[in-house]
C-alpha positions in Angstrom: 106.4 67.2 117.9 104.8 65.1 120.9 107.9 66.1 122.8 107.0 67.7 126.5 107.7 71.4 126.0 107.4 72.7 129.5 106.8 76.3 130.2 107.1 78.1 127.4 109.6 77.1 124.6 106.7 77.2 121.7 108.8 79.8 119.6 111.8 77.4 120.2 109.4 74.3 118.7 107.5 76.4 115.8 110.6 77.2 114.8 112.2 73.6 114.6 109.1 72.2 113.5 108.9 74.7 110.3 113.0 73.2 109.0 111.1 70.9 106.4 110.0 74.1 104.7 112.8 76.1 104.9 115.2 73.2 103.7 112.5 73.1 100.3 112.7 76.6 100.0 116.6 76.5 100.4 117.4 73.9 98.2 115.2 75.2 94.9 114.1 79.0 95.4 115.6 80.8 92.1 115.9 83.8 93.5 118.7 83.0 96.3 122.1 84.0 95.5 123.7 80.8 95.7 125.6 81.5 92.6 127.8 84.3 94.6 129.3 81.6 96.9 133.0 80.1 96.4 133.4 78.3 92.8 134.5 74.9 92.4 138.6 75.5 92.1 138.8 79.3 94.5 139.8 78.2 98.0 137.6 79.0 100.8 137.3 80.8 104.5 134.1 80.7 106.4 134.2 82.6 109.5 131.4 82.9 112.5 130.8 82.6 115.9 128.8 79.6 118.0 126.2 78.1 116.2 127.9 80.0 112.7 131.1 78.6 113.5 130.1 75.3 113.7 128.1 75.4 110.3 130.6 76.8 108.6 133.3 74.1 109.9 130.8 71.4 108.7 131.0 73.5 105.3 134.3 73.5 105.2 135.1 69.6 105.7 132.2 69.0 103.3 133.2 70.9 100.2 137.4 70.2 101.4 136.1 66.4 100.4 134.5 67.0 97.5 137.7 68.1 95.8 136.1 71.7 94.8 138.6 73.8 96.7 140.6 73.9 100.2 138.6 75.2 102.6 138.2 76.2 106.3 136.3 77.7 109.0 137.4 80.2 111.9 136.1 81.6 115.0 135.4 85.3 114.1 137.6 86.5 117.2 140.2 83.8 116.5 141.2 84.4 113.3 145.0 85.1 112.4 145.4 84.8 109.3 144.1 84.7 105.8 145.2 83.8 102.6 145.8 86.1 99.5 143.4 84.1 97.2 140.7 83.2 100.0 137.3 83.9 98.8 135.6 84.7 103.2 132.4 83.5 103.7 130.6 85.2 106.9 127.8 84.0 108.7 125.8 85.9 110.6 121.8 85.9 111.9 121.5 89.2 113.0 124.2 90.4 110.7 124.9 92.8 113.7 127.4 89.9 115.7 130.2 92.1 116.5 133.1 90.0 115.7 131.8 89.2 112.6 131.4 92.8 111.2 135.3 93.5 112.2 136.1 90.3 109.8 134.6 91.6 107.0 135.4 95.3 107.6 138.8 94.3 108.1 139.0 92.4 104.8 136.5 93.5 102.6 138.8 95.3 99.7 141.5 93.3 99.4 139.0 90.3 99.7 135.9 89.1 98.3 133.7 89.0 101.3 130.4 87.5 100.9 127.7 86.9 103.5 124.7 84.3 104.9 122.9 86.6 107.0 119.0 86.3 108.1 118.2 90.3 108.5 119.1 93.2 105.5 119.8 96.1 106.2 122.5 95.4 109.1 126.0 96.2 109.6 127.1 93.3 107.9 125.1 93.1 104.9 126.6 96.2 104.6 129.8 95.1 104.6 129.9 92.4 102.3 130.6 92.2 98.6 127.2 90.1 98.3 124.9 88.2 100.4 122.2 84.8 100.3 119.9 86.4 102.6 117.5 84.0 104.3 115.4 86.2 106.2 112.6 83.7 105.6 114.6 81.4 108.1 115.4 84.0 110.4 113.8 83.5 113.6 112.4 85.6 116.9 114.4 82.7 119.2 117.3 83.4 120.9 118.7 80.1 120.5 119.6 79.1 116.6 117.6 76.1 114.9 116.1 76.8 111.8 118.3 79.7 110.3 121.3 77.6 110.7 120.4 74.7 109.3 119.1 76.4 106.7 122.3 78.2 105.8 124.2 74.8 106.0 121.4 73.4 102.8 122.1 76.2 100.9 125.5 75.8 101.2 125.2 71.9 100.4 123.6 73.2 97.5 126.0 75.1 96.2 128.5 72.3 96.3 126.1 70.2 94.2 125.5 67.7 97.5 123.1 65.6 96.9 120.4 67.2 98.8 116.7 65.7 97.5 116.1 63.6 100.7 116.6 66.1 102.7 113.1 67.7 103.5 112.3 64.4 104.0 114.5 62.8 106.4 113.6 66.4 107.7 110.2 65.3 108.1 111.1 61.5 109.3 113.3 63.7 112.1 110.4 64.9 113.7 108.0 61.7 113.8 110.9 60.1 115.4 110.3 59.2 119.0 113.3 60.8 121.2 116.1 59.0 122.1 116.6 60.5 125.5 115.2 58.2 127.8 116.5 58.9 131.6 120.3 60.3 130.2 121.5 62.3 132.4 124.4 63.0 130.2 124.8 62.9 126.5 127.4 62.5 123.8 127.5 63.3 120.5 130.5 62.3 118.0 130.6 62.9 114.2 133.4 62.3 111.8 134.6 64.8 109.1 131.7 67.0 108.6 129.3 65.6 110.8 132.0 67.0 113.6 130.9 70.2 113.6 127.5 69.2 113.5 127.8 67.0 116.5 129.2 70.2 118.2 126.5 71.8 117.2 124.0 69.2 118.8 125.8 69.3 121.8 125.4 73.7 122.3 122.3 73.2 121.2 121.8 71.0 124.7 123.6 73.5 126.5 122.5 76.5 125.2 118.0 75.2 125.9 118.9 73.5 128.9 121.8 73.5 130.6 122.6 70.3 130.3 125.8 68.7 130.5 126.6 67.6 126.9 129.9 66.8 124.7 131.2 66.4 121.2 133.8 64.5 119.6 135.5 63.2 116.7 134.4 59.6 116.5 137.6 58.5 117.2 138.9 60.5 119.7 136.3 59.4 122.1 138.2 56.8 123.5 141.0 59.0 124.3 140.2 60.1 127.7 136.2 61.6 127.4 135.0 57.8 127.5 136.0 57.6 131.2 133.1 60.1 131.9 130.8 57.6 130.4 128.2 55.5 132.9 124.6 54.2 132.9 123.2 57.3 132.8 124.8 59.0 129.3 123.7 58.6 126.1 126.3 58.2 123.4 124.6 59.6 120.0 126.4 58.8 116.5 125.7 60.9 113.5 128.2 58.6 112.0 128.9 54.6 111.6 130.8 53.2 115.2 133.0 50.6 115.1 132.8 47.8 116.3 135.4 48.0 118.7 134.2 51.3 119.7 130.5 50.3 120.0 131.7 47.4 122.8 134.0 50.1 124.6 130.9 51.9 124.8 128.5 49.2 125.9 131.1 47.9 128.7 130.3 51.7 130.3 127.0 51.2 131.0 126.0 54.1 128.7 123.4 53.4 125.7 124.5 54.1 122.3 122.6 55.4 119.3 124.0 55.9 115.7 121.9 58.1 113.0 119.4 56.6 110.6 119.3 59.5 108.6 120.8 62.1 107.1 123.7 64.3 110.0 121.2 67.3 108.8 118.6 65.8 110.0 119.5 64.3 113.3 120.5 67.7 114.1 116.8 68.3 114.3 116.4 65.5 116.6 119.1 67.0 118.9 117.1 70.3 118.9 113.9 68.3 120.2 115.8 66.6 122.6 117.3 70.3 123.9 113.4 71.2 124.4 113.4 67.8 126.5 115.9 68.4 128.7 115.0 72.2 128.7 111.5 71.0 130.1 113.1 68.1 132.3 115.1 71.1 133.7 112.1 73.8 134.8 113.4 75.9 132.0 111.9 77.8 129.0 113.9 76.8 126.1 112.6 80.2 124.2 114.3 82.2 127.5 117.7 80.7 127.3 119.9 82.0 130.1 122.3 84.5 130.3 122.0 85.1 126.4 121.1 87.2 123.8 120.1 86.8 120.4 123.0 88.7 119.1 126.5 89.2 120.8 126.8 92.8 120.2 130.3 94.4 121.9 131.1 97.9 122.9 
């Protein structure tokens, strides 16, 4: 990564420079427990918070489209209800994220609750029927890179995605020159699953650098969040523009860039470019502020 870093930020980087591994270990290690996650045909709830949340909503639209079983993703502290026959899927880091543990407490018994989790041992590998631990992704940074996108392979996986370019546009990801230039500002807009990813992209921003970043359905961009748009932002497409869309855009000033490969990987490319701005900033993207590396509540 020829990236500036700035001060600090070297766990940040190790840690998204390491994602081609992880992704190879992810998508063929025998011994992961992909086998205890939701079955073509049972219907699906994926619950988390940030970072989770966002994986898990990517998840959902993913295996939703591949005919294999409704499913859906909720915001641990937002959830309201849940079907009889929902097989819940939590995601957790830590596994100590408060709102997480109350989920599955809450519905482990009349539920099978199974977990993603990076540490064993916690409160909510304890709670769950069964886990895919991935404690070879999990990760001293406060802010999420590798671990989540790690969860979201195996989870490709076991929807049979077709997953066998992935290390490498993993690879490809991180020779790629940054797209940043002088933006100010950037966008990022996704369509079905690559939605939650582009939210994802856009904390990831946020969360490093402070920077002021969005996310949108591809479509919905020109209703209303294009008038924020001006020379200085960068509109970033992990999905195809249209045409129509693409000249809206232009006729703004801003500069537009749509993915070359695959969603996954330009999520790595965001993360690079949340060092960036973290660096452009003065700030230490391994020192995020005013956040911890687990939300843990009273």
């Amino acid at each position: 990564m020829n990236d500036p870093i700035g001060p600090g930020s070297h766990l940040t980087v190790d840690e998204i420079n390491s994602q081609p591994a992880m992704w190879a270990r992810a998508l063929s290690d025998p011994d992961l427990a992909v086998d205890i996650l939701p079955r073509p045909g049972q219907r699906a709830l994926v619950v988390g918070c940030g970072t989770s949340y966002y994986i898990g909503d990517s998840y959902a639209a993913l295996r939703t489209a591949s005919g294999q079983g409704r499913t859906r993703a909720a915001i641990a502290s937002e959830l309201t209800w849940v079907d009889d026959d929902e097989v819940v899927v939590v995601i957790s880091r830590s596994g100590t994220t408060s709102d997480v543990e109350r989920v599955a407490l809450r519905l482990r018994g009349g539920h099978r609750v199974v977990g993603i989790i990076g540490m064993p041992g916690t409160p909510i590998d304890a709670a769950c029927d069964g886990r895919v631990l991935l404690d070879f992704a999990d990760e001293k940074s406060i802010v999420q890179t590798r671990f989540a996108t790690t969860a979201l392979a195996v989870l490709r996986r076991s929807i049979g995605d077709a997953t066998s370019h992935l290390s490498g546009d993993a690879e490809a990801a991180l020779r790629a020159p940054s797209p940043l230039g002088g933006a100010q500002h950037v966008v990022f807009l996704g369509t079905g699953w690559t939605v939650g990813l582009a939210h994802e992209a856009a904390l990831k921003c946020r969360e490093a650098a402070g920077a002021w970043t969005e996310a949108y359905p591809v479509l919905e961009y020109q209703h209303g969040p294009i008038a924020a748009a001006g020379p200085g932002t960068l509109v970033w497409a992990l999905t195809e523009v249209p045409a129509g869309l693409a000249q809206a855009i232009e006729r703004t000033g801003a500069r537009l860039v749509e993915a070359s490969l695959d969603p996954m990987a330009e999520l790595v490319r965001a993360q690079r470019v949340a060092v960036e701005l973290a660096a452009r900033a003065g700030r230490n993207a391994d020192e995020p502020h005013f956040l911890a590396r687990s939300v843990v509540l009273g």
